[in-house]
BANU-263485 format. One line per field, with one value per atom (N, C-alpha, C): x, y, z; atom name; residue in one letter; residue number from 1. Coordinates in pm, 1 decimal. Example, Ala and Ser with C-alpha at 12.3 -4.5 7.8 and 13.67 -1.06 7.14 Angstrom:
<rs>
x: c(1319.0|1230.0|1320.0|1285.0|1367.0|1290.0)
y: c(-569.0|-450.0|-330.0|-225.0|-106.0|3.0)
z: c(780.0|780.0|780.0|708.0|714.0|787.0)
atome: c(N|CA|C|N|CA|C)
residu: c(a|a|a|s|s|s)
num: c(1|1|1|2|2|2)
</rs>
This chain:
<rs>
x: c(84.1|0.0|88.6|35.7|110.4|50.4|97.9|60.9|97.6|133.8|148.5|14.3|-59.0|-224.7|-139.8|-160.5|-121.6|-196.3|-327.4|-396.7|-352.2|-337.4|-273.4|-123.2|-62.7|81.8|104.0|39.0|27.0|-2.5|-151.0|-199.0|-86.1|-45.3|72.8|161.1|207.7|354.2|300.9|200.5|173.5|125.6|127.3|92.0|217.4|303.6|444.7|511.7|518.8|597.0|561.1|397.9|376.6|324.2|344.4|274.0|387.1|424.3|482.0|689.7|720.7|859.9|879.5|817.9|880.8|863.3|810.2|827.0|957.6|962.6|1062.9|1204.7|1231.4|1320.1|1386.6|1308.4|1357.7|1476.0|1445.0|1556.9|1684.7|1586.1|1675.4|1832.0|1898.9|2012.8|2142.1|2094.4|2098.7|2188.5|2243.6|2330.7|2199.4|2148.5|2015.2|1901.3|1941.2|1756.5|1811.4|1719.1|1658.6|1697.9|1599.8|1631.9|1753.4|1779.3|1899.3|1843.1|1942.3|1885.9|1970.2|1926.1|1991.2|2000.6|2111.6|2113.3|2155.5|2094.0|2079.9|2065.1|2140.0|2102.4|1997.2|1935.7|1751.6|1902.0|1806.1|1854.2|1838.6|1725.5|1719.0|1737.1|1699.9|1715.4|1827.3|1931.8|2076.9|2031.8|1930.6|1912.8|1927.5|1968.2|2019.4|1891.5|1854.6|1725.1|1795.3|1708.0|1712.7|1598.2|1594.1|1541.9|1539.9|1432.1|1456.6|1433.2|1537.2|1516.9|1623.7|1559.3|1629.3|1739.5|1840.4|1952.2|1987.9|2059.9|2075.0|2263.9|2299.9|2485.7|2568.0|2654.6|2747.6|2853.6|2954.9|3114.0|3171.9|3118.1|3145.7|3011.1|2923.8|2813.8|2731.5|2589.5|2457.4|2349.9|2239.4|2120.3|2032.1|1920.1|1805.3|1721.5|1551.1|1446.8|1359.9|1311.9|1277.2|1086.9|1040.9|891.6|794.2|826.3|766.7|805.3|936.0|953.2|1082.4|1160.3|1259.3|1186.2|1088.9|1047.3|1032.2|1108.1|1108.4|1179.8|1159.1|1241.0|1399.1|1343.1|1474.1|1561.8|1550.3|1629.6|1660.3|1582.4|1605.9|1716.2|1739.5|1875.5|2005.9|1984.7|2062.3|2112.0|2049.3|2068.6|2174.9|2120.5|2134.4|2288.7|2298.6|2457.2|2525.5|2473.7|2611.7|2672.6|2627.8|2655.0|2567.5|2571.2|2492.8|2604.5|2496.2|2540.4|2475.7|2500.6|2437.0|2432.3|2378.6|2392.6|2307.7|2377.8|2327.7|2387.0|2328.7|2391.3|2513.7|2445.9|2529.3|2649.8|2725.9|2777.2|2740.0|2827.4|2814.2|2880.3|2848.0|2905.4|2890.5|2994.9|2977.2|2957.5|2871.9|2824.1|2839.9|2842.7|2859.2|2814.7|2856.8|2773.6|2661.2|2595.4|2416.1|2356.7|2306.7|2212.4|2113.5|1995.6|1913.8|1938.2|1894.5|1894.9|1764.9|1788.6|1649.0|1709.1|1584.7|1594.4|1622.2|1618.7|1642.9|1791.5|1842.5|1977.6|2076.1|1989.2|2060.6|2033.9|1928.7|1856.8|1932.1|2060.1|2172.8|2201.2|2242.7|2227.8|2151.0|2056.7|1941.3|1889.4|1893.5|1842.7|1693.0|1647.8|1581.6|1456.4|1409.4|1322.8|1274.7|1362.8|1348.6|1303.9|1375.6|1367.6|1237.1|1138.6|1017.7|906.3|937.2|848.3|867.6|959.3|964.4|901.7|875.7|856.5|715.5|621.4|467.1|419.9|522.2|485.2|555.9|567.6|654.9|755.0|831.1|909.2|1024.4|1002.2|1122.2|1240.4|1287.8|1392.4|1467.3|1567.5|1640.6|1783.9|1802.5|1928.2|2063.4|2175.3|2277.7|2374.8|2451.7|2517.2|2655.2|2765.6|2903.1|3002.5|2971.9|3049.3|3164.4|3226.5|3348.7|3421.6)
y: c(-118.0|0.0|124.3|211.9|350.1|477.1|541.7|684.9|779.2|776.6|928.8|969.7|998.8|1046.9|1182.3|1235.3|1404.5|1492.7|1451.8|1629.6|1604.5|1447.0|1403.1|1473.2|1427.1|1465.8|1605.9|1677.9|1863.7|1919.8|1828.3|1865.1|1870.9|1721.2|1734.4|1810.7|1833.8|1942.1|2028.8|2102.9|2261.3|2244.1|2115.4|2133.4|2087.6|2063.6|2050.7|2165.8|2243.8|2377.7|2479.7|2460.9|2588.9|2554.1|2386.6|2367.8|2295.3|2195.6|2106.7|2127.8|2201.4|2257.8|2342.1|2463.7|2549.8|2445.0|2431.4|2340.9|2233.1|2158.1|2068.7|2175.5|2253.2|2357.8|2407.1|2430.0|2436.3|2365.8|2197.1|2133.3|2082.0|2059.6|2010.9|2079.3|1938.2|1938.3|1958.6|1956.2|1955.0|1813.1|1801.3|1673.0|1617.3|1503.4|1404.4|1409.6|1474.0|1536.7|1397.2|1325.5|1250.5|1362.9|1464.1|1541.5|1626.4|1652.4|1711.0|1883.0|1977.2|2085.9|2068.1|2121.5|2134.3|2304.6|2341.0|2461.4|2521.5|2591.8|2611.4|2772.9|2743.2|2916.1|2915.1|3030.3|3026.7|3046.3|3021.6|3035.3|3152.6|3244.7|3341.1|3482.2|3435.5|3557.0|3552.3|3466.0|3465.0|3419.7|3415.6|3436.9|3283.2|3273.0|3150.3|3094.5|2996.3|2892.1|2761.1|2734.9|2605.4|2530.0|2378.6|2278.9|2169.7|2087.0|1993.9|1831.0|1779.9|1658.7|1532.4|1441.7|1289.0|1231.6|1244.9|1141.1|1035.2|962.3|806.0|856.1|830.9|875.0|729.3|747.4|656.4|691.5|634.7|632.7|775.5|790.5|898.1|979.1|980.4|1058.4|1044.8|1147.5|1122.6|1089.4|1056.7|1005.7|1083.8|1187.7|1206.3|1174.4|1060.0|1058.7|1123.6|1140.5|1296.6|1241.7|1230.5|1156.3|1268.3|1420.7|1530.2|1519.7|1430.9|1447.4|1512.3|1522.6|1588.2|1762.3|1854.5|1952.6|2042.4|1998.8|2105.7|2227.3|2321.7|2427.9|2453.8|2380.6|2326.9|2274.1|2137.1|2060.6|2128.9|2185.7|2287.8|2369.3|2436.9|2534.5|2464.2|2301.5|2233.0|2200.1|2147.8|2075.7|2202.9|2362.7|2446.5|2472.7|2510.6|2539.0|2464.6|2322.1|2223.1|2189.5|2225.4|2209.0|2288.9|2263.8|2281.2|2223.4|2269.2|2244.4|2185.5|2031.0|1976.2|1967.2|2025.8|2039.2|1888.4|1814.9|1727.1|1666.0|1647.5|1627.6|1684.3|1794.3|1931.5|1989.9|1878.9|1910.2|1962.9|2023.2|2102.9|2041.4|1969.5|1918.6|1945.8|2012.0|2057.5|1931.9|1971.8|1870.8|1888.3|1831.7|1846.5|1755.7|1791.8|1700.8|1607.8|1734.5|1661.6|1601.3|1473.0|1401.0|1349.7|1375.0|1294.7|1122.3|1016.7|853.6|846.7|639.1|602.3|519.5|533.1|423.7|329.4|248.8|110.8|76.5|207.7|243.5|206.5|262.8|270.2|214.6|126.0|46.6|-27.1|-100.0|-102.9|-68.3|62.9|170.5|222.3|183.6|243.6|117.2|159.9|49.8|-7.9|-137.1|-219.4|-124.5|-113.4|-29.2|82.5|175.0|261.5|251.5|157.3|125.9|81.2|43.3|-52.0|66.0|157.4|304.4|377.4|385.4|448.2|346.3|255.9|147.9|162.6|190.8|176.5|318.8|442.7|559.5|567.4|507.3|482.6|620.5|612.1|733.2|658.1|700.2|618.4|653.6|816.4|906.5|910.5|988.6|1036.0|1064.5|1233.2|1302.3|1256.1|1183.8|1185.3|1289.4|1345.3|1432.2|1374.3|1426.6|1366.7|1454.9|1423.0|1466.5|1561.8|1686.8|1741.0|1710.5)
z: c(0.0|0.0|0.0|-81.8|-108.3|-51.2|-14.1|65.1|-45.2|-136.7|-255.3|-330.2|-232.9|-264.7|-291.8|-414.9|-445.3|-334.7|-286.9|-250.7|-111.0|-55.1|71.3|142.1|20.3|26.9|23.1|-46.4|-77.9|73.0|137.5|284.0|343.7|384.6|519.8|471.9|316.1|370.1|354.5|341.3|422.6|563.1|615.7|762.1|803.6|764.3|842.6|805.1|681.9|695.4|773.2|811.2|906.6|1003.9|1131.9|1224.1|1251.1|1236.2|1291.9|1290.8|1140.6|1103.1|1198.6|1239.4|1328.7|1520.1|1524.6|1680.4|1639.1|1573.9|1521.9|1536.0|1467.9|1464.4|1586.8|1674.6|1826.5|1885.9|1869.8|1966.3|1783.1|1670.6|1556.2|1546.1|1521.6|1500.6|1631.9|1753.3|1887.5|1914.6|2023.8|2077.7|2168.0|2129.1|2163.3|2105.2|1945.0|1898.8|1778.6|1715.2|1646.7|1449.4|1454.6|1335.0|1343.5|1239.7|1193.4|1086.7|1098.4|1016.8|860.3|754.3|641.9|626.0|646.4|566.7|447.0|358.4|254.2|212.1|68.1|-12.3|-116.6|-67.7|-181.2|-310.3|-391.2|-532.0|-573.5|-556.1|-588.5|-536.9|-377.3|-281.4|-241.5|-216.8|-153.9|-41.4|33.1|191.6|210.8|328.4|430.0|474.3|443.0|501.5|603.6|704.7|762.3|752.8|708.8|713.9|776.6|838.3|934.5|849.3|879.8|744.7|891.3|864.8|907.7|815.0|862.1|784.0|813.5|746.1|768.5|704.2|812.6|771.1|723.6|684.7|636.0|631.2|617.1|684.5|578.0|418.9|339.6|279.9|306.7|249.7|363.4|337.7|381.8|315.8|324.1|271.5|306.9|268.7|298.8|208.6|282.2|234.2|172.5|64.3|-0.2|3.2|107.1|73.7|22.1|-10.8|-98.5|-227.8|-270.2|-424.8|-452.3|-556.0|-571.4|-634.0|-615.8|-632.0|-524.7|-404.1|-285.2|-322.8|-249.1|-267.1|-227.5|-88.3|1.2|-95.2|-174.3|-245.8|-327.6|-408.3|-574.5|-490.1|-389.7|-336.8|-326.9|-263.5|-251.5|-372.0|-450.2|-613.7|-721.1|-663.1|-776.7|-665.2|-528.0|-488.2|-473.9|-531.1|-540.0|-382.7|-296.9|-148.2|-51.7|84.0|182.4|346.6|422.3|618.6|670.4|678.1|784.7|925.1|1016.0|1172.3|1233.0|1284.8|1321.7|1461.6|1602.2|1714.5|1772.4|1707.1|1781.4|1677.3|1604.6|1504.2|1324.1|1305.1|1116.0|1091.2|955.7|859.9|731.3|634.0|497.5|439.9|330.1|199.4|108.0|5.1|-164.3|-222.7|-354.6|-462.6|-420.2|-432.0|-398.3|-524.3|-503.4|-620.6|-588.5|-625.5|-658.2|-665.8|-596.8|-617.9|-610.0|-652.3|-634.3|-505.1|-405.4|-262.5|-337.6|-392.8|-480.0|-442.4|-540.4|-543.9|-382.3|-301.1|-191.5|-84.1|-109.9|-13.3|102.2|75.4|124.9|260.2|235.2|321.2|425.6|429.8|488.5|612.8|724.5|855.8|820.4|799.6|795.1|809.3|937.2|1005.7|883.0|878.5|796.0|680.9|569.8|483.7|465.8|584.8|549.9|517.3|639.7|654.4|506.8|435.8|322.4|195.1|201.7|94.6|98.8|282.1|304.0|252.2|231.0|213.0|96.1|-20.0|-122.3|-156.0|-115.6|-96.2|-145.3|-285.0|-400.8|-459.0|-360.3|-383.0|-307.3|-254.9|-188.8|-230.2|-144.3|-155.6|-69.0|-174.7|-161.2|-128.2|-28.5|-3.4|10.5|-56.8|11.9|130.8|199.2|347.1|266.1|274.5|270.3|378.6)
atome: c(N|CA|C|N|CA|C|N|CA|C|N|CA|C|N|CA|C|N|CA|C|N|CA|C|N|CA|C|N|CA|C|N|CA|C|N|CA|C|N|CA|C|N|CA|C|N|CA|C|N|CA|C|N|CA|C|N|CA|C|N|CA|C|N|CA|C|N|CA|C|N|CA|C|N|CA|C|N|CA|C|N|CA|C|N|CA|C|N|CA|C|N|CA|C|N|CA|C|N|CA|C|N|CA|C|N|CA|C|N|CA|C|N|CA|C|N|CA|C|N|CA|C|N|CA|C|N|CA|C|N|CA|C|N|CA|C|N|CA|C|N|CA|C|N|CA|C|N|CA|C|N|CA|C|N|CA|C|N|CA|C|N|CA|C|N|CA|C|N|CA|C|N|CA|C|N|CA|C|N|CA|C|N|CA|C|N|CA|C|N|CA|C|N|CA|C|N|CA|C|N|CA|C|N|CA|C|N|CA|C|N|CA|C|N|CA|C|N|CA|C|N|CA|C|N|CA|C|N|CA|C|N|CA|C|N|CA|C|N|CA|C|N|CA|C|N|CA|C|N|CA|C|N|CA|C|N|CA|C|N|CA|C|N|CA|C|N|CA|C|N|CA|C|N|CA|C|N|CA|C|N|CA|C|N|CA|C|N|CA|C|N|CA|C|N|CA|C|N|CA|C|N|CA|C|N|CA|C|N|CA|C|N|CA|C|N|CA|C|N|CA|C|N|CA|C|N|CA|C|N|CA|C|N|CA|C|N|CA|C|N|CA|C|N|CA|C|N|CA|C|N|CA|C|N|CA|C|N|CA|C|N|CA|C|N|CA|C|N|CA|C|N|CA|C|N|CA|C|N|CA|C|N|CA|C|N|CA|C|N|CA|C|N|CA|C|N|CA|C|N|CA|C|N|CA|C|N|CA|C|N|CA|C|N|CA|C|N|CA|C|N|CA|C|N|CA|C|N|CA|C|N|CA|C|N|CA|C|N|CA|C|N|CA|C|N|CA|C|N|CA|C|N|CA|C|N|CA|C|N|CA|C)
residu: c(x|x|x|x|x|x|x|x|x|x|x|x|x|x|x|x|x|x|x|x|x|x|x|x|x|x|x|x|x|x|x|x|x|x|x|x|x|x|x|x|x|x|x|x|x|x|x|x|x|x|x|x|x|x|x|x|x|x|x|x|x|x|x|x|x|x|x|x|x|x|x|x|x|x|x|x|x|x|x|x|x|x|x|x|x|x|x|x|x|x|x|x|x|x|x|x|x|x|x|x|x|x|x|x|x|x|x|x|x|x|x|x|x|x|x|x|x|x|x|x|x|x|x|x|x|x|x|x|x|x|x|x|x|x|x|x|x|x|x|x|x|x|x|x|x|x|x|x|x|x|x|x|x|x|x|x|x|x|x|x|x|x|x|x|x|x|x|x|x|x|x|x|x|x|x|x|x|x|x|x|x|x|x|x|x|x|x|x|x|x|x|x|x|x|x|x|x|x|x|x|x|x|x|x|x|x|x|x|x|x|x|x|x|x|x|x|x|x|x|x|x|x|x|x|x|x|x|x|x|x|x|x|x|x|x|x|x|x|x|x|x|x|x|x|x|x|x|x|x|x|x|x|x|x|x|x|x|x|x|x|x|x|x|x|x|x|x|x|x|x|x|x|x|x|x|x|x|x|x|x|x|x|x|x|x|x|x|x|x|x|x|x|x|x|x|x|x|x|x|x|x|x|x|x|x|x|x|x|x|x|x|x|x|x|x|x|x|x|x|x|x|x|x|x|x|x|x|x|x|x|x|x|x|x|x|x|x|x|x|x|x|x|x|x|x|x|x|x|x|x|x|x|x|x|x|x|x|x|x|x|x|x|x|x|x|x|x|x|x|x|x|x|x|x|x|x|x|x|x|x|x|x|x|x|x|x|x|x|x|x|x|x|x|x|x|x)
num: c(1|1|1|2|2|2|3|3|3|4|4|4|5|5|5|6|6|6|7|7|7|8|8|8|9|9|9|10|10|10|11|11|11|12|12|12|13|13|13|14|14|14|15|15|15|16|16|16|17|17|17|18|18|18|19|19|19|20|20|20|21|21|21|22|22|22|23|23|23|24|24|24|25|25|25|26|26|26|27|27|27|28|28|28|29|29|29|30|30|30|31|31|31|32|32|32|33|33|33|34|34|34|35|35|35|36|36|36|37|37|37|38|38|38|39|39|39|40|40|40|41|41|41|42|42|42|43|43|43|44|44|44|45|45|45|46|46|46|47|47|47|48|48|48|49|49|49|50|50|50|51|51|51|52|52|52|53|53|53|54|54|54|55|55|55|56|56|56|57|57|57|58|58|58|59|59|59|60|60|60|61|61|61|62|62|62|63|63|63|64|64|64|65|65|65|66|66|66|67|67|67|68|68|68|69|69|69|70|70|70|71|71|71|72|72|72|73|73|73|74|74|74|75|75|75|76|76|76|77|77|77|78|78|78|79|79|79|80|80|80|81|81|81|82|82|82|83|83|83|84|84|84|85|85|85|86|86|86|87|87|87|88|88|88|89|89|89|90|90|90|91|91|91|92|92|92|93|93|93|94|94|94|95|95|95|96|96|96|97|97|97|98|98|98|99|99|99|100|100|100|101|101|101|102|102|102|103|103|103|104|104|104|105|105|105|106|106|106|107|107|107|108|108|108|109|109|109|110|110|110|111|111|111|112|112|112|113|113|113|114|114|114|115|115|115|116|116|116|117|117|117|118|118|118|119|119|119|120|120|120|121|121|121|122|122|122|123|123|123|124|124|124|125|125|125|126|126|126|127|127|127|128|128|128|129|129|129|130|130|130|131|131|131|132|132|132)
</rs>
């Protein structure tokens, strides 16, 4: 069973960018918080954004689940500056060469658990980052 109902998926992420993202934002990217922040440059305004996104790390890159699609805005900043800041358990970590995968691709990678939650919410993407 699949959860990518379009008017579904449209609902929750305007109820997570303006209900649930800013409370999340508070403790994210913190030493004992679960989420991690992405920071990022708008493409167009220059201005500095933070985003709250779950990673799955590995010994040379990161992984984030993209279950909105590769059409975020967030990602389009990431995708277009070729790098970004991950703050995650208190630490920043620079990133680069961001790509687009398919979970398929990287399934591997990804803790059992996880992997099952993204398969029931078919969330068939995710952003590759390589650690600088």
């Amino acid at each position: 069973m699949r959860w990518q109902v379009s008017p579904v998926v449209n609902t929750v992420r305007r109820m997570n960018r303006s209900l649930t993202n800013p409370r999340v934002m508070r403790t994210a990217g913190n030493a004992g918080t679960q989420t991690s922040v992405i920071e990022h440059v708008g493409r167009r305004s220059g201005k500095t954004y933070e985003t709250p996104v779950d990673i799955i790390e590995t010994t040379s890159r990161l992984l984030i689940a993209l279950p909105y699609g590769a059409r975020t805005d967030w990602l389009r900043n990431v995708l277009a500056a070729g790098s970004a800041t991950v703050v995650s358990g208190g630490e920043r970590m620079p990133v680069e060469r961001p790509a687009v995968v398919a979970t398929a691709d990287v399934e591997e990678l990804i803790p059992v658990r996880t992997l099952r939650t993204l398969r029931l919410f078919g969330v068939s993407q995710c952003l590759s980052l390589e650690k600088s």
